[in-house]
C-alpha positions in Angstrom: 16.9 55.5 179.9 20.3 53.8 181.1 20.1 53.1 184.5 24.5 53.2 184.2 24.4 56.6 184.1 24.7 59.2 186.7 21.7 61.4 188.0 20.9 64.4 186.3 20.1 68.1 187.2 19.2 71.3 185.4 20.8 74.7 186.1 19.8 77.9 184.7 21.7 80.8 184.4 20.5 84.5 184.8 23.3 86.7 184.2 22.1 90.1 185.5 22.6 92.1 188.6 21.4 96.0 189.8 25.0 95.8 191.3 28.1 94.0 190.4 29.4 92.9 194.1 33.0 93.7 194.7 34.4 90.0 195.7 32.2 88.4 192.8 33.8 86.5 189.8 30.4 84.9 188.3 29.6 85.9 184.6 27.6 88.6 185.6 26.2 92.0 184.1 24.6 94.8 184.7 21.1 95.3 184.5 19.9 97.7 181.8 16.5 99.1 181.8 15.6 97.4 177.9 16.5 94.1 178.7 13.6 91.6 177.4 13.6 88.7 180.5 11.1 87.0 178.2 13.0 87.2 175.1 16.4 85.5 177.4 13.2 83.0 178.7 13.1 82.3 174.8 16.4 81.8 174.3 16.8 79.9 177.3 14.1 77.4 176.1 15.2 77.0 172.2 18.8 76.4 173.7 17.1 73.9 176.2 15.5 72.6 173.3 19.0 71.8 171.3 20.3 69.9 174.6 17.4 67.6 175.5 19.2 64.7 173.6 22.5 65.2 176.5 19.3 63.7 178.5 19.4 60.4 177.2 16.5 59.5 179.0 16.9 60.7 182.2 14.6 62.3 184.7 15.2 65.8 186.4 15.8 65.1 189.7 16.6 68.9 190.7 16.5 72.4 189.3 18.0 75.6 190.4 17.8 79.2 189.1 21.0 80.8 189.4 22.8 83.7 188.6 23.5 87.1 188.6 20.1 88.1 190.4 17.4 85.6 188.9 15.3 87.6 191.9 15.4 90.4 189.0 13.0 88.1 187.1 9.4 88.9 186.8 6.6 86.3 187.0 5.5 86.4 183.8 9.2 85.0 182.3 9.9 83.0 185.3 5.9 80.8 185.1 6.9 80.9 181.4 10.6 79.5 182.2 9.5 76.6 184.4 6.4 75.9 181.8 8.7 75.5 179.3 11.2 73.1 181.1 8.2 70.9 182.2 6.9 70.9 179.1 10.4 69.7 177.3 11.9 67.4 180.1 10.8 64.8 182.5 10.7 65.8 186.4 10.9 64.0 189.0 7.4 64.2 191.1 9.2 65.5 194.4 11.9 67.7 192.5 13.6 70.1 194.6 13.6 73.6 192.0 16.0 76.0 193.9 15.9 80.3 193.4 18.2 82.4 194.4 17.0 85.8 195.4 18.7 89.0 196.7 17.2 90.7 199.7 17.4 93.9 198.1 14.8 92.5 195.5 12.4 90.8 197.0 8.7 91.4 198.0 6.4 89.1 199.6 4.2 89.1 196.1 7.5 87.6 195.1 8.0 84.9 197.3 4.2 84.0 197.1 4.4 83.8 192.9 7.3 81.8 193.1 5.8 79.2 195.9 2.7 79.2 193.1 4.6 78.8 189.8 6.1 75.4 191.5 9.8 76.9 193.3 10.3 75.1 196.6 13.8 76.0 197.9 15.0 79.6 197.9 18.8 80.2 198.5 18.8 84.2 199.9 21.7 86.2 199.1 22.4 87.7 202.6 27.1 87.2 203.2 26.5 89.3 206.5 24.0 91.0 208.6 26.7 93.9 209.5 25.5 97.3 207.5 29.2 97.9 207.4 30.4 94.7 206.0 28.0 94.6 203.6 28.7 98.1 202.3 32.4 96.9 202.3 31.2 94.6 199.7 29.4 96.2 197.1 26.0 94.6 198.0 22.6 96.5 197.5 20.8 95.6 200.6 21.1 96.5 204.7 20.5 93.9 207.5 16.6 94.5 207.7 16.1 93.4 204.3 18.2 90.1 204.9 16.2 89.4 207.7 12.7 90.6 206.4 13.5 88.2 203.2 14.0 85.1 205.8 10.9 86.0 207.9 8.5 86.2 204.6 9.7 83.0 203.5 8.5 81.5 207.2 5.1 83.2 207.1 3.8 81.7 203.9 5.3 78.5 203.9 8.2 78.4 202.5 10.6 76.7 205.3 13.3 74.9 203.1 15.5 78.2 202.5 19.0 79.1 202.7 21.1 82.2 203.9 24.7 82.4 202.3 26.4 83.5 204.9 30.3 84.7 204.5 32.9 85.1 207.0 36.9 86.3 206.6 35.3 89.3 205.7 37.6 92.7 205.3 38.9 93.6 208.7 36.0 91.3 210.7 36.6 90.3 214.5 35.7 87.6 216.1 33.1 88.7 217.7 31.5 90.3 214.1 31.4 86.7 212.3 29.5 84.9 215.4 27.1 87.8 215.7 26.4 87.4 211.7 25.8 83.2 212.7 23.7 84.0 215.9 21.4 86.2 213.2 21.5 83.6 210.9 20.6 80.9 213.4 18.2 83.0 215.0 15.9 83.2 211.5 15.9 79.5 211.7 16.8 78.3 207.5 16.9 75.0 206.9 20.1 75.3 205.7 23.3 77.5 206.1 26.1 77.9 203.5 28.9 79.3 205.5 32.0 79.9 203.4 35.1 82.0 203.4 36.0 85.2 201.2 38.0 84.5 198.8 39.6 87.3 196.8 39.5 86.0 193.2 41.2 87.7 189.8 39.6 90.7 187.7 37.2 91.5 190.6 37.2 94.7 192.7 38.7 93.3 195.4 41.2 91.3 193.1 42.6 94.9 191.9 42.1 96.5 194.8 43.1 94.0 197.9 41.1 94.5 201.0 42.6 93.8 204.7 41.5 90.4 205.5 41.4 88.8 209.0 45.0 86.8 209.3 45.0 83.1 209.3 45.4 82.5 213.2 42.0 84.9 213.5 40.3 82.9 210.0 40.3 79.3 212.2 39.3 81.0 215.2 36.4 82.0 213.4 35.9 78.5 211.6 36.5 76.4 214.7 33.6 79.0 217.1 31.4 79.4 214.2 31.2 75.3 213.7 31.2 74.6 216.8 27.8 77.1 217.2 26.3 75.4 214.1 26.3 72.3 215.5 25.4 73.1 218.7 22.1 74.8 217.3 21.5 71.8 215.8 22.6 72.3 212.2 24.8 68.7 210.6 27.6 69.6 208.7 27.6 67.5 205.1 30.1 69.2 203.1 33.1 72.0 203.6 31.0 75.0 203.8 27.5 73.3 204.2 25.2 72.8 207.0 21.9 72.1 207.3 18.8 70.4 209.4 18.2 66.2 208.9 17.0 65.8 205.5 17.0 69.2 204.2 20.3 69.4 202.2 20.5 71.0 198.9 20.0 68.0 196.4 21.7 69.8 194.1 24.4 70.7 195.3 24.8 67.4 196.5 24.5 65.9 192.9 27.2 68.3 191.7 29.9 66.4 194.8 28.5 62.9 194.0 29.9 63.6 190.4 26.6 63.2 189.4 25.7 65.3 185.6 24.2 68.6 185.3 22.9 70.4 182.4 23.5 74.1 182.3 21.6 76.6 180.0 22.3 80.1 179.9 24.6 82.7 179.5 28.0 81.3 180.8 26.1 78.4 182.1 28.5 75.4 182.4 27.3 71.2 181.7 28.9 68.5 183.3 27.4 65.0 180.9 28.3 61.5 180.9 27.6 59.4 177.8 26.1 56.2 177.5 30.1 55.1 176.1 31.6 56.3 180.2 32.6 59.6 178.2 32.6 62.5 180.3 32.1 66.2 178.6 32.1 69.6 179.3 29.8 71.9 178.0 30.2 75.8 178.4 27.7 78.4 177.0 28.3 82.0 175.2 29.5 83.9 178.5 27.9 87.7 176.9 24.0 87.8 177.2 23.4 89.9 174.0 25.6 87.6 172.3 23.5 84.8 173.8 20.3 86.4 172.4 21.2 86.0 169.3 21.3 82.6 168.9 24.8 81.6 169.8 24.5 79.4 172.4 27.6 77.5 172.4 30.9 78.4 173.3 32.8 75.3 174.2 32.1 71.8 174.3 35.1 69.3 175.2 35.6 65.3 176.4 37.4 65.2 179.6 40.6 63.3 179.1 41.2 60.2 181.2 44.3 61.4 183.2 42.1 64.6 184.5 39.3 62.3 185.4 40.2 61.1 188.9 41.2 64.4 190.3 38.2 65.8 189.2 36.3 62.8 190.7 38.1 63.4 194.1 37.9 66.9 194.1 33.9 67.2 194.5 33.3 63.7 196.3 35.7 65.0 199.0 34.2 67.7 199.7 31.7 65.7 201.8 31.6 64.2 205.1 30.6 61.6 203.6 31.9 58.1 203.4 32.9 57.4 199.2 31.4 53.9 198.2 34.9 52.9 196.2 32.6 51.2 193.7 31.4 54.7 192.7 34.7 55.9 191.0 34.8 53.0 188.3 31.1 53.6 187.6 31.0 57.2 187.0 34.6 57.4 185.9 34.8 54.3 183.8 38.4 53.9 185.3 39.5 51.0 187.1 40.9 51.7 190.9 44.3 51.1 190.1 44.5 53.7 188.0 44.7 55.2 191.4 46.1 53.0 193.7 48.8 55.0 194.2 47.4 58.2 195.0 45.3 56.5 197.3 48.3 54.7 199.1 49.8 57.6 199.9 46.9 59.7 201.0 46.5 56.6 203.3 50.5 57.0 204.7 49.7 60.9 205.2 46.5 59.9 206.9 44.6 61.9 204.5 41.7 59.2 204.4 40.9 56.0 205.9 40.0 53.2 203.5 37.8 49.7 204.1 36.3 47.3 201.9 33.8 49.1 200.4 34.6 52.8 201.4 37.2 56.0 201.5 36.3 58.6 204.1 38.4 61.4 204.4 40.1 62.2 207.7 40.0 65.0 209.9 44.0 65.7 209.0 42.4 65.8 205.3 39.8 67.7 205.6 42.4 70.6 207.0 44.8 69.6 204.2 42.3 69.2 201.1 44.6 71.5 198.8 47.1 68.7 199.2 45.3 65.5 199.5 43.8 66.4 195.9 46.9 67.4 194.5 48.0 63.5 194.7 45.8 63.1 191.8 47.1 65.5 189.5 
């Protein structure tokens, strides 16, 4: 193994969903009643099979099962999905292996096969507990499944979960978005991703524009709801994260460290550093039947050395965290003063604060991140 090189995760993508959600631009399809999950398990493991070498060596330090609705997955192709990867790759002894699930799919049966066939970390699907909101956005379950989901995940066991949570929701008040926290809170998850709609291209919503709570109303609702996060005790780590002491998502946090990731799947995207300092890009066949038949690979591209920094900056800033300034040279393989001048300047517009060893971005750049990463373009 080179020790040079950054950590490594695995994601795997399961492109299928009962429902395609209004706001959603993931490589998603529809589910359709003679889809094989254990021939796309197959697929999934001979296309792992063709990567192992982007490895070089490494451990698996995290997993998550992402989609689409990997929920949708029975246990026979999920045991036979996480046998497979064991049996191919090393793992780390305490790996964290993340599964997404959708209220409106999930039994207790469910959560207790999953718990068994070695998940432990669920991320649960719920954007708001407002029947009315959530029928706004296309999604397939009510409020009583969200919070039914959370509960089952308490009684056996399963503590480290997370609610996606949404706010800037079409026409929500005030009052709406803390109400869908308070329930959130109340559940008690580990973790809370709290993130604002955006309306993205080719969706629903993209063609057909929703009324969306103006910007005065948006940090009204940021500055309450983060200001009730942390006063029930959640730490904020990154722009849209918050969770309890020591129960961050690892693998998220590997994908803002600019650390590598391996993605199989349908549409699944790879980000892998060489032992040379080379960064690539790896992207998968987006269409699952095209997939299934044995074409795995769409794109696979280096990442040129001017687009490096920006894309550096615009994960590790994301955190809270303080950036070690020796980090950008060792997963970059570019010296600071390719920089420097970027840097200076988000320094004059008190974008970050800079000291021997580390950058931490400001307050001022936090609210202005568009603009503070736009100085390395």
């Amino acid at each position: 193994m080179n020790k040079n090189l950054p950590p490594l995760s695995l994601y795997i993508h399961i492109p299928w969903c009962i429902k395609k959600c209004f706001y959603c631009d993931f490589n998603t399809y529809l589910v359709k009643l003679n889809i094989s999950y254990q021939e796309y398990v197959r697929h999934l493991l001979i296309d792992l099979e063709k990567n192992i070498y982007l490895s070089y060596g490494r451990t698996i330090k995290t997993l998550f099962i992402g989609g689409g609705t990997p929920s949708l997955l029975n246990l026979c192709a999920l045991q036979q999905l996480l046998d497979g990867i064991y049996q191919r790759l090393p793992i780390a002894s305490n790996i964290e292996t993340t599964i997404e699930v959708n209220p409106g799919t999930i039994e207790e049966k469910d959560l207790i096969n999953y718990l068994q066939a070695g998940v432990n970390r669920l991320s649960i699907g719920v954007q708001s507990f407002n029947l009315k909101k959530l029928t706004s956005l296309g999604r397939i379950h009510g409020p009583e499944d969200a919070n039914n989901a959370a509960l089952l995940a308490s009684t056996i066991g399963l503590h480290n979960f997370n609610l996606d949570l949404m706010h800037g929701l079409p026409k929500q008040t005030l009052h709406e978005a803390l109400e869908d926290l308070q329930q959130a809170i109340s559940l008690m998850p580990a973790h809370i991703s709290w993130y604002q709609l955006e309306i993205e291209p080719k969706t629903i919503f993209g063609y057909y524009p929703p009324v969306l709570p103006d910007d005065d109303l948006l940090w009204d609702i940021y500055q309450n709801g983060h200001q009730l996060l942390i006063a029930s005790g959640y730490q904020q780590y990154e722009i849209s994260a918050y969770s309890h002491t020591g129960y961050e998502c690892f693998h998220n946090l590997n994908y803002w460290r600019f650390g590598d990731y391996l993605g199989i799947g349908s549409g699944a995207h790879s980000k892998i550093t060489k032992p040379d300092g080379k960064v690539l890009r790896i992207v998968k066949t987006s269409n699952p039947r095209r997939y299934m038949q044995g074409y795995y690979l769409d794109k696979l591209y280096q990442v040129s050395l001017r687009d490096l920094p920006f894309e550096y900056f615009m994960n590790r800033f994301r955190l809270l965290e303080a950036v070690p300034r020796k980090e950008f040279t060792k997963f970059t393989n570019l010296a600071e003063s390719t920089v420097r001048l970027a840097l200076d300047k988000a320094l004059t517009l008190g974008y970050i604060s800079e000291s021997n060893e580390y950058w931490q971005v400001t307050s001022q750049g936090k609210l202005y991140l568009n603009l503070l990463l736009e100085l390395f373009l």
